[in-house]
Short mmCIF file of the C-alpha atoms (twelve columns), coordinates in Angstrom:
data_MODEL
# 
_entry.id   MODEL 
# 
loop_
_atom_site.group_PDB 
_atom_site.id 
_atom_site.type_symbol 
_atom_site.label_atom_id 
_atom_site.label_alt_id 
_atom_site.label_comp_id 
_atom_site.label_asym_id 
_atom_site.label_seq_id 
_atom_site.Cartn_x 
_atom_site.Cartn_y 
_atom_site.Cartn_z 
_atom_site.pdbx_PDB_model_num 
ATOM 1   C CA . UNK A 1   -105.343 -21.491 -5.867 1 
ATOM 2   C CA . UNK A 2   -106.749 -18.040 -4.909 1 
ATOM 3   C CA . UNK A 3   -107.457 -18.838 -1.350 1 
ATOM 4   C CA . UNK A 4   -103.260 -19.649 -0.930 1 
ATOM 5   C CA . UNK A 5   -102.541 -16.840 -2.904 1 
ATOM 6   C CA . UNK A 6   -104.677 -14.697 -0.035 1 
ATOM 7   C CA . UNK A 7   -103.202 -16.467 2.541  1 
ATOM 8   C CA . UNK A 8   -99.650  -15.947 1.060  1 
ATOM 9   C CA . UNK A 9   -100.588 -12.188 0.933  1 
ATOM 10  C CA . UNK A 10  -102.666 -11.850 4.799  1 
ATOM 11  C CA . UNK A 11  -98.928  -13.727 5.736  1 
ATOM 12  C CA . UNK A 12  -96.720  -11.485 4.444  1 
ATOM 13  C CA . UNK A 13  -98.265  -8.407  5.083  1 
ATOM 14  C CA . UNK A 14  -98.633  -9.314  8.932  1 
ATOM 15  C CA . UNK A 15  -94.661  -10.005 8.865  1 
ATOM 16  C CA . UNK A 16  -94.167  -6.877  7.337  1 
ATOM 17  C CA . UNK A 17  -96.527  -5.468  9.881  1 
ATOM 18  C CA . UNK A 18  -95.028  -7.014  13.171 1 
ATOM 19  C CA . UNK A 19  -91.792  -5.891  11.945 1 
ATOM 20  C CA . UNK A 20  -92.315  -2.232  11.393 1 
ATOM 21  C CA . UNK A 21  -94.145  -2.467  14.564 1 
ATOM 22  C CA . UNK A 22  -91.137  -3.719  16.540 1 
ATOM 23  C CA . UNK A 23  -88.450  -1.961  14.642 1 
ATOM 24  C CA . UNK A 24  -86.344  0.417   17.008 1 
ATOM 25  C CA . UNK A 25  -87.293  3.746   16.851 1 
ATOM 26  C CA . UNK A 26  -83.981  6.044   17.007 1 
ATOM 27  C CA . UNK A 27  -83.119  10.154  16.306 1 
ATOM 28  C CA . UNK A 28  -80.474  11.447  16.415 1 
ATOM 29  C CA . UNK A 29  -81.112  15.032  18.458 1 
ATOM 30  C CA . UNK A 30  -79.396  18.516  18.184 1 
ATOM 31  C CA . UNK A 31  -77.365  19.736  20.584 1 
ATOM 32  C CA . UNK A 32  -80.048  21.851  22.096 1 
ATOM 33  C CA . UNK A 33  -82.860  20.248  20.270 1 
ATOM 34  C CA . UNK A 34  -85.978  18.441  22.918 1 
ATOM 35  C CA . UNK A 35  -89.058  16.989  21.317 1 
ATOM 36  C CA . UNK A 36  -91.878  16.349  22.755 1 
ATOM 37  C CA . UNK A 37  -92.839  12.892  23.177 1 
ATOM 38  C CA . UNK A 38  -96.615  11.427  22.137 1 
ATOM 39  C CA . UNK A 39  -99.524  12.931  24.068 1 
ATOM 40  C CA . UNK A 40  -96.112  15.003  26.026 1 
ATOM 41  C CA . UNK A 41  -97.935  18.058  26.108 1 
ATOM 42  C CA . UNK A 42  -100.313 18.816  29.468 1 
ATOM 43  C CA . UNK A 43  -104.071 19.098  29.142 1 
ATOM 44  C CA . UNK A 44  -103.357 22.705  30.446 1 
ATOM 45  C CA . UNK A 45  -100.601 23.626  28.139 1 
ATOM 46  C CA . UNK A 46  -98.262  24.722  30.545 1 
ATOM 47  C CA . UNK A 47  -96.026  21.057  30.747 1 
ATOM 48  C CA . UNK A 48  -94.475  19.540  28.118 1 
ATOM 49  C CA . UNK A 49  -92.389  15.632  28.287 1 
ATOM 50  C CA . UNK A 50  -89.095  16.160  26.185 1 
ATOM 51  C CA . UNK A 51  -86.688  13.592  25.240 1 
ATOM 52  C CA . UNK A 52  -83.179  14.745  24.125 1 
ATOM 53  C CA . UNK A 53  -79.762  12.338  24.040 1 
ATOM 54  C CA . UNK A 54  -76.483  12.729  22.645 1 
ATOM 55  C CA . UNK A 55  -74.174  10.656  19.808 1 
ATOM 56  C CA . UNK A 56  -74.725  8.818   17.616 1 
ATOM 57  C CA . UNK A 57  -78.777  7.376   17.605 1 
ATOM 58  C CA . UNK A 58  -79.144  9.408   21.027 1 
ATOM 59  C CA . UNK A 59  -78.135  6.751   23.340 1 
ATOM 60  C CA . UNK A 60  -75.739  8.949   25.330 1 
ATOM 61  C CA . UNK A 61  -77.135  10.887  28.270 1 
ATOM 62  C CA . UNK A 62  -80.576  10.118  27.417 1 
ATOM 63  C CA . UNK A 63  -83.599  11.201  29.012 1 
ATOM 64  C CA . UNK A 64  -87.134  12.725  29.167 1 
ATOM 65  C CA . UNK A 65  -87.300  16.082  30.617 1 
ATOM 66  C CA . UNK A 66  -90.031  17.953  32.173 1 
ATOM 67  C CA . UNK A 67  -90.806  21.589  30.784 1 
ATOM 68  C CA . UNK A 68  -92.181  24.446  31.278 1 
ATOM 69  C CA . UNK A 69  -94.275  24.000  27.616 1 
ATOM 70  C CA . UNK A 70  -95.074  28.074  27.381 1 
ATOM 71  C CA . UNK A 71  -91.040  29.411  27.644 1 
ATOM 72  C CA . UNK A 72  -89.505  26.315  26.448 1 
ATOM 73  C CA . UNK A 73  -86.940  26.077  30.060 1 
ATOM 74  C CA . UNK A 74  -85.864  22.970  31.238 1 
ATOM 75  C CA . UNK A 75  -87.404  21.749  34.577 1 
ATOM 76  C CA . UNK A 76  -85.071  18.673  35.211 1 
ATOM 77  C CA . UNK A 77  -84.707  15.105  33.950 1 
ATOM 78  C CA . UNK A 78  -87.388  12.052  34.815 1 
ATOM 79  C CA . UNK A 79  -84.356  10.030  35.659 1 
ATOM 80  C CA . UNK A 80  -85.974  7.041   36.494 1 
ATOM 81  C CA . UNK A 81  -86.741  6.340   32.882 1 
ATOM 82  C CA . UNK A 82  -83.569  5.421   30.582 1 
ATOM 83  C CA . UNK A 83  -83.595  4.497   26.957 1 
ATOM 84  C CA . UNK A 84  -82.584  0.884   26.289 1 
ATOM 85  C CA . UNK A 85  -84.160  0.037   23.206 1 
ATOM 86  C CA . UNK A 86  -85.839  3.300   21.769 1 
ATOM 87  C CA . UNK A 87  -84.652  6.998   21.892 1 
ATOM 88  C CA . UNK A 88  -87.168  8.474   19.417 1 
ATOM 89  C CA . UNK A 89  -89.398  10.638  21.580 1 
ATOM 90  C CA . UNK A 90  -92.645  9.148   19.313 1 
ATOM 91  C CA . UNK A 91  -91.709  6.003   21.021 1 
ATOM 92  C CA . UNK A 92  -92.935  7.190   24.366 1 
ATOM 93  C CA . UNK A 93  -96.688  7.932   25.762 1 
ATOM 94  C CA . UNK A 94  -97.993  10.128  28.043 1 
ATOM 95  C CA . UNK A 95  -101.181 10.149  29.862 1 
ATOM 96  C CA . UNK A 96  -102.002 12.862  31.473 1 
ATOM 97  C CA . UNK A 97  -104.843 13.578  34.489 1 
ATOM 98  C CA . UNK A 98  -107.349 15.612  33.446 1 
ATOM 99  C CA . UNK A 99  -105.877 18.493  35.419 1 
ATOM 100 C CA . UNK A 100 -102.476 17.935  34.392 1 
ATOM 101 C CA . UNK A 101 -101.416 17.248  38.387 1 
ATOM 102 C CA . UNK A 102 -100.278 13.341  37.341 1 
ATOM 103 C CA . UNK A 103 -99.098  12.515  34.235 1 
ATOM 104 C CA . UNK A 104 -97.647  8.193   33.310 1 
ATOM 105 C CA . UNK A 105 -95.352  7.770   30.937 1 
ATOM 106 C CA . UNK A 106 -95.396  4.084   28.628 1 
ATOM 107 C CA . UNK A 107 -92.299  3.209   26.864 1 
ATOM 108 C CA . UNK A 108 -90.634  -0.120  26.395 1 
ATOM 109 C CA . UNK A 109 -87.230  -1.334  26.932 1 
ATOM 110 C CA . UNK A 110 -87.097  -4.159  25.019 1 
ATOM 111 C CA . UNK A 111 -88.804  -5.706  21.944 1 
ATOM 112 C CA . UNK A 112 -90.170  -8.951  23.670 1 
ATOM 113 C CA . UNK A 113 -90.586  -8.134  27.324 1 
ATOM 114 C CA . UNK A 114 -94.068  -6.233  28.582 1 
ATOM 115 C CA . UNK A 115 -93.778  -2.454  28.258 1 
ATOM 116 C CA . UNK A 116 -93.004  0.018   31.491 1 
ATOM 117 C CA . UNK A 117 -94.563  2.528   32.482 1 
ATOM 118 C CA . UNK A 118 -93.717  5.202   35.544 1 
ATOM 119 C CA . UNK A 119 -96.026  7.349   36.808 1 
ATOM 120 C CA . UNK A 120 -95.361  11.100  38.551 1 
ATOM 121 C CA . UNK A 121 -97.305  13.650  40.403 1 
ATOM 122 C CA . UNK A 122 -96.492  16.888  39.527 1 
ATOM 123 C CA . UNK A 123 -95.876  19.519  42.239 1 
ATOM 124 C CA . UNK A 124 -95.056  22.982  42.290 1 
ATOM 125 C CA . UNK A 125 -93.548  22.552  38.841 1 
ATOM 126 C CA . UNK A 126 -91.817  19.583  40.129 1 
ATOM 127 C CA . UNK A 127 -92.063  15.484  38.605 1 
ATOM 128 C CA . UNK A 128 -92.538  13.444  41.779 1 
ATOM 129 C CA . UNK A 129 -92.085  9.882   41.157 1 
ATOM 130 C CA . UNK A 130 -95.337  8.216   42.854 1 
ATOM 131 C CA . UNK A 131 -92.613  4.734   42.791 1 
ATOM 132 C CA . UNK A 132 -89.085  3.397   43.026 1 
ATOM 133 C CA . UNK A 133 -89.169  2.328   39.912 1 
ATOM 134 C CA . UNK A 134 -90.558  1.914   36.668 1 
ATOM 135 C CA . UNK A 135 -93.271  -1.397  36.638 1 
ATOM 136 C CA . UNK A 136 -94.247  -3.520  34.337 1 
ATOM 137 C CA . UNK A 137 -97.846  -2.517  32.371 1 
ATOM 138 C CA . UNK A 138 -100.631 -5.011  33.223 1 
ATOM 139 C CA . UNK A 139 -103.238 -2.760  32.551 1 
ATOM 140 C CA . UNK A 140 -104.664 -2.918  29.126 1 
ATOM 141 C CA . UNK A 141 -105.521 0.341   28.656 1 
ATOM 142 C CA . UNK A 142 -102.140 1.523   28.579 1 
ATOM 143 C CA . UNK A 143 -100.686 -1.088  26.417 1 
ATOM 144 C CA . UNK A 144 -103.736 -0.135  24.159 1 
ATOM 145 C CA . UNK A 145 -102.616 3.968   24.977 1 
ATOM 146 C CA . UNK A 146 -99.078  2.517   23.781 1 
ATOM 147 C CA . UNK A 147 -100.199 1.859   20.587 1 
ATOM 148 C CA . UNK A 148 -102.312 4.248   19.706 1 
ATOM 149 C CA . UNK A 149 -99.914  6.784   20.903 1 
ATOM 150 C CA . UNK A 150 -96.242  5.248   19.731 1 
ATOM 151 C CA . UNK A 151 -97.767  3.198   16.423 1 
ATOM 152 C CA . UNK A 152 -98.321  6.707   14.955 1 
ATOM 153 C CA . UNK A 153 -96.022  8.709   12.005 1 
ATOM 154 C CA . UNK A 154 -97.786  12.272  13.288 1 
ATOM 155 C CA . UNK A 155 -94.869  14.752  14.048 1 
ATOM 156 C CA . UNK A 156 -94.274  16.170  17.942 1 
ATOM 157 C CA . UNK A 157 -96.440  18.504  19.196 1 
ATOM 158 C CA . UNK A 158 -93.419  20.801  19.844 1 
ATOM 159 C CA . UNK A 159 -89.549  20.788  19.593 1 
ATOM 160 C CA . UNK A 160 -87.721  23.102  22.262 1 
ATOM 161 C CA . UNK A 161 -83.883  24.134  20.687 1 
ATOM 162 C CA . UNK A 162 -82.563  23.322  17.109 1 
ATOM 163 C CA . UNK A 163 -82.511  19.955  14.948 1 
ATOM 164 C CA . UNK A 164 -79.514  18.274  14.012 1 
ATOM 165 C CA . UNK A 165 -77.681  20.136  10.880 1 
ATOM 166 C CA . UNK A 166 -76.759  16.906  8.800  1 
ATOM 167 C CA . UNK A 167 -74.905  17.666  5.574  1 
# 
């Protein structure tokens, strides 16, 4: 009787588990507001990864942003990344280079199917896509980096702009 009674409870706390895990993480972002996405800020602290959408759960015009992390201005979009599942900026990873010249973001874009991750050099305060197109993550490093980074409740680093006033 005990042993199904700890099985019964290993079960249902892995279902709860998988489910908070795959849950789709949404904000809804101020008109000005950008928050930094996990790990977003560069080992030198002068580049920050942003994401900031509009309407309702942030799915119009989203994107990550490049930043200039010390004055808070806008660089530009990384428009080869769109949301499709998640526009929570904790549900994005960076990985930075050591001497914040690369940085490769991990993200997902759909509960089931492998993550993505695109990778840019950065360039006279420019993100230079090093592909076409986001790929598929095969490494296990980064799908490890993934969770460690996006499995996390600790707030951003920094917000550039205002939150959301919701009465």
């Amino acid at each position: 009787m005990y042993h199904t009674k700890h099985i019964g409870f290993v079960a249902a706390f892995l279902i709860c588990l998988s489910s908070t895990a795959w849950a789709t993480f949404n904000y809804e972002y101020g008109p000005d507001e950008y928050v930094t996405i996990s790990n977003g800020i560069s080992p030198d602290g002068k580049l920050a990864i942003t994401a900031h959408g509009e309407g309702e759960m942030g799915y119009d015009n989203f994107h990550l942003y490049l930043f200039k992390a010390e004055t808070g201005k806008k660089i530009g979009p990384l428009e080869e990344i769109i949301a499709e599942l998640d526009t929570g900026a904790g549900a994005y990873g960076a990985k930075w280079s050591k001497d914040s010249s690369e940085v490769t973001i991990v993200y997902r874009v759909d509960r089931h199917a492998p993550l993505k991750s695109m990778t840019y050099r950065l360039e006279k305060g420019r993100a230079i896509p090093t592909t076409k197109a986001p790929t598929d993550i095969t490494n296990e490093d980064l799908i490890k980096l993934w969770g460690a980074l996006c499995s996390n409740s600790n707030p951003p680093a920094k917000t550039f702009g205002s939150a959301l006033n919701k009465k």
